[in-house]
C-alpha positions in Angstrom: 170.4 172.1 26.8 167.4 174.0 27.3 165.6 172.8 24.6 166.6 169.4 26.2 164.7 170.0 29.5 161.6 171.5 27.2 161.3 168.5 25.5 161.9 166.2 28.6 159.3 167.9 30.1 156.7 168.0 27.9 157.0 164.5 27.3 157.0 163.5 30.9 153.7 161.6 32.3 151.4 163.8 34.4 151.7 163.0 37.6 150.2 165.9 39.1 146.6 166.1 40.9 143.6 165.4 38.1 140.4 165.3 40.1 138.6 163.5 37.0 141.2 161.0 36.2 141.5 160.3 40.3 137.7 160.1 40.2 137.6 157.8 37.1 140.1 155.4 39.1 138.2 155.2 42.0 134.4 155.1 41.2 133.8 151.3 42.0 135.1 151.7 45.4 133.1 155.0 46.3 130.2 153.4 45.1 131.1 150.8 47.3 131.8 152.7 50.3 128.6 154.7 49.2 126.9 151.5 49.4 128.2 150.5 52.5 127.5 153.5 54.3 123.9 153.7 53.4 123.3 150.0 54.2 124.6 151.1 57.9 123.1 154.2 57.9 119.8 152.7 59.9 121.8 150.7 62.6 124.0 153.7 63.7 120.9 155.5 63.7 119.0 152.2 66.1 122.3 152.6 68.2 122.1 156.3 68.7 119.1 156.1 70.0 119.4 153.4 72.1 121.2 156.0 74.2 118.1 158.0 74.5 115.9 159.3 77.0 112.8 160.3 75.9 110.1 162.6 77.5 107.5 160.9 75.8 106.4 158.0 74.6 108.2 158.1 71.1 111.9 157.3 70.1 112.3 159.5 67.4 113.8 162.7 68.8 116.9 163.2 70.4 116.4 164.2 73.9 118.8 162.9 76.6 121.8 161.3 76.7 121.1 158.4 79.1 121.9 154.5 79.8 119.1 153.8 81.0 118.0 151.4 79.0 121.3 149.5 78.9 120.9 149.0 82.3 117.4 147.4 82.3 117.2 146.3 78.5 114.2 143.6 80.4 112.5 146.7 81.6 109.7 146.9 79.4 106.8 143.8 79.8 107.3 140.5 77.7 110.0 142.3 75.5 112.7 139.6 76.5 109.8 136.6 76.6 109.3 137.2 73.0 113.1 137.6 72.2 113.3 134.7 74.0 111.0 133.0 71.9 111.9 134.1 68.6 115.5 132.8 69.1 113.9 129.4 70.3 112.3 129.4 67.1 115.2 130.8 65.1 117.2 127.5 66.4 115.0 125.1 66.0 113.6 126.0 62.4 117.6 126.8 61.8 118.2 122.7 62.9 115.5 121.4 61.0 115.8 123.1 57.6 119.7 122.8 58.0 119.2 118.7 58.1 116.3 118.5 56.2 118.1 120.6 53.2 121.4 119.1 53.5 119.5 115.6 53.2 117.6 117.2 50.0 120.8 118.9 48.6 122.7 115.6 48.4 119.5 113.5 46.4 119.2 116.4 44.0 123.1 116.9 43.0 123.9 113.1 43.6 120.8 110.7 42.2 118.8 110.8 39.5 114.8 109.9 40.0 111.6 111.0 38.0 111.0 113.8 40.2 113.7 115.3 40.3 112.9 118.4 38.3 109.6 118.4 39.8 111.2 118.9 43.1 113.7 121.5 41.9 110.9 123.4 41.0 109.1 123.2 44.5 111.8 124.1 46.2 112.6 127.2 44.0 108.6 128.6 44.3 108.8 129.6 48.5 111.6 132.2 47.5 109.9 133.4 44.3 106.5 133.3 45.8 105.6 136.5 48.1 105.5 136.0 51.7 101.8 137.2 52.1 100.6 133.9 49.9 102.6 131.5 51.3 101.5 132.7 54.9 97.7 132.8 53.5 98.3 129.4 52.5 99.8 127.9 55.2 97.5 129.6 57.8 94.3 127.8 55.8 96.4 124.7 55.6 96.3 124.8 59.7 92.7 126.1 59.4 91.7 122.9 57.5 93.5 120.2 59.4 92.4 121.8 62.6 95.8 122.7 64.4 95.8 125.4 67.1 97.9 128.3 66.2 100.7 128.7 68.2 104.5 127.6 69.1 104.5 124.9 66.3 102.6 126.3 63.3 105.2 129.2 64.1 108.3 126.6 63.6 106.8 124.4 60.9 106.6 127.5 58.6 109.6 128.8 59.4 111.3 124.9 58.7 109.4 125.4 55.3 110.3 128.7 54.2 113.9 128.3 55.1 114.5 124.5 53.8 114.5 126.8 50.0 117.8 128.9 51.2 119.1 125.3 52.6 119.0 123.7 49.8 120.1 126.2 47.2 123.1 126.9 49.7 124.1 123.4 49.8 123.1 122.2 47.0 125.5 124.7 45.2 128.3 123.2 47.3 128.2 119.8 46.6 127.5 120.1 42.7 131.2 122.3 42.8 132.6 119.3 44.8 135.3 117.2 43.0 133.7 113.3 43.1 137.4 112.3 42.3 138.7 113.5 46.1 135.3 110.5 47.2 136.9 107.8 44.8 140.7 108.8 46.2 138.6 107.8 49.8 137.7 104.8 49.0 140.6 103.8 46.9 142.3 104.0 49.9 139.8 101.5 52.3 137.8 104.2 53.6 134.3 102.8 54.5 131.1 104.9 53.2 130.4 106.6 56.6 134.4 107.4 57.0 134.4 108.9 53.7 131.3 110.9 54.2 132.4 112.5 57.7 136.1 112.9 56.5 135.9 114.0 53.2 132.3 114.8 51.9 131.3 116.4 55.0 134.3 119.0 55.1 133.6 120.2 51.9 130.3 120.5 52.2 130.6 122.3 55.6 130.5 126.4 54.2 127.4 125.6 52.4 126.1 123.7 55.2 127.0 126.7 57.6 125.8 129.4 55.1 122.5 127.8 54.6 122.1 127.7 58.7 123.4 131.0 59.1 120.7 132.6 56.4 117.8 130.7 57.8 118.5 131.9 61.3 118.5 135.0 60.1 115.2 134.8 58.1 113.8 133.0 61.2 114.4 135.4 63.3 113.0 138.4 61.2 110.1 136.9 59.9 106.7 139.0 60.7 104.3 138.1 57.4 104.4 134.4 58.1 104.5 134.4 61.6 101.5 136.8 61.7 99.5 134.9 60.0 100.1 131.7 61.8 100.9 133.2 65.6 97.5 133.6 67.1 98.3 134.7 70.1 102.4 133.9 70.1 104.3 137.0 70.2 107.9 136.9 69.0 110.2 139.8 68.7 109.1 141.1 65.7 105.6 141.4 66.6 106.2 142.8 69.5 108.5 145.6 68.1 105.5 146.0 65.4 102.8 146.3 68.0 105.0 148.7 70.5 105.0 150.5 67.2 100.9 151.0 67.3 102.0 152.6 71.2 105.6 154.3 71.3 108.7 152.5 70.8 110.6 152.1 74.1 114.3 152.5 73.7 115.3 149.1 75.0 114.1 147.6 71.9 116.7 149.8 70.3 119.3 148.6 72.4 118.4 144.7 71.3 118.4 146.1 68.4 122.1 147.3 68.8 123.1 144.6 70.8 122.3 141.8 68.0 123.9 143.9 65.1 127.4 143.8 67.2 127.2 140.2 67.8 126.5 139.8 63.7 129.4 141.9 63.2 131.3 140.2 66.1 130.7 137.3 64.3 132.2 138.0 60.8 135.3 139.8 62.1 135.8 136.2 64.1 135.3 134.6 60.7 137.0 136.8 58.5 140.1 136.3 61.8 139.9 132.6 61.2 139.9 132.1 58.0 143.0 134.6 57.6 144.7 132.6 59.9 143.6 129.1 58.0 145.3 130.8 54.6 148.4 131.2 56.1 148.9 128.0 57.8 148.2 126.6 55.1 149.8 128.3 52.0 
């Protein structure tokens, strides 16, 4: 019998604690959470220190705790003109390059023409290309055809560098799209524009929204370009750049922390919505 229990044991599975076998089991997701962490790292940092009171000029020691700057985030000269302004640009170049790629997705994935890869091409080069020579470029584009600088120069490179992201988002979307769901459409009487807003346009929609959503973020965030093709505009990030040259004031920390909880408002919502879509309908 007690040779019975010795061999029963023995032969048993180790269940007990192995730190490497636990750590071999588990290395993706602490690589992700590693990940994760470090990607975050800078906004918790921005959001500390929005709760700052500095004695000088500088955010970059811990002095005070304070709310301050919550209070009066406008407190600090043509800090919310030029937010205002950069999301006035971020929604406009967001509604052009969303219409004009959605436009350009569907005639690249549907039709064939002579320029097709010709265009594929030129649509590829303003995300390979670095942003210093495609701001160079366009600011002697403007130069040449004698076009202040200003408001519109601002929103027709922003429309040019984010129709690329359009495109590609879209364009992925509809290529993946089943052209049998179309023919079941029209098999069934729908007319061209009924099949397109009840059928093609559905599909579509994540591509289309993902495409909007990237270029408002790159619109928004854009200082090489806009730079270049300002002159004397200020938008957001110029203005964080050249409070930079003087001492950051902490309210730009608190826009700062402000838009990263709407982003991350905005994906819980999604992430909400879409658990809710999968389970009504299973």
């Amino acid at each position: 019998m007690a040779a019975t229990d010795t061999t029963t044991a023995a032969t048993a599975p180790r269940t007990g604690g192995n730190p490497l076998r636990w750590l071999r089991r588990n290395i993706v997701t602490l690589a992700g959470l590693a990940t994760l962490g470090y990607l975050i790292l800078p906004n918790i940092v921005v959001m500390v220190f929005s709760f700052n009171k500095p004695n000088g000029r500088f955010n970059y020691q811990w002095q005070h705790f304070s709310t301050d700057a919550w209070a009066d985030p406008c407190g600090v000269a043509d800090l919310c003109g030029s937010l205002g302004l950069s999301l006035q640009i971020a929604l406009w170049a967001t509604l052009g390059a969303t219409v004009l790629g959605t436009m350009i997705s569907f005639a690249l994935a549907r039709y064939r023409f002579r320029a097709r890869a010709g265009v594929n091409t030129l649509i590829f080069l303003p995300m390979a290309m670095p942003e210093v020579v495609m701001a160079a470029s366009l600011a002697t584009l403007f130069l040449n055809m004698g076009i202040e600088f200003g408001f519109w120069t601002i929103l027709i490179a922003h429309i040019m560098f984010c129709l690329s992201f359009v495109v590609t988002a879209v364009k992925a979307r509809v290529m993946s799209m089943d052209p049998r769901l179309e023919q079941a459409a029209q098999d069934l009487y729908a007319s061209p524009l009924q099949t397109f807003l009840r059928v093609t346009l559905p599909i579509a929609a994540p591509g289309i929204a993902s495409g909007a959503l990237l270029s408002f973020a790159l619109s928004f965030d854009d200082f090489i370009i806009t730079n270049f093709n300002a002159g004397s505009t200020v938008t957001f990030p110029m203005f964080v750049w050249g409070s930079a040259q003087r001492g950051t004031p902490v309210q730009i920390n608190v826009i700062g922390t402000a838009m990263f909880l709407v982003a991350v408002l905005c994906v819980l919502v999604g992430q909400v919505a879409g658990n809710r879509r999968k389970r009504s309908n299973p």
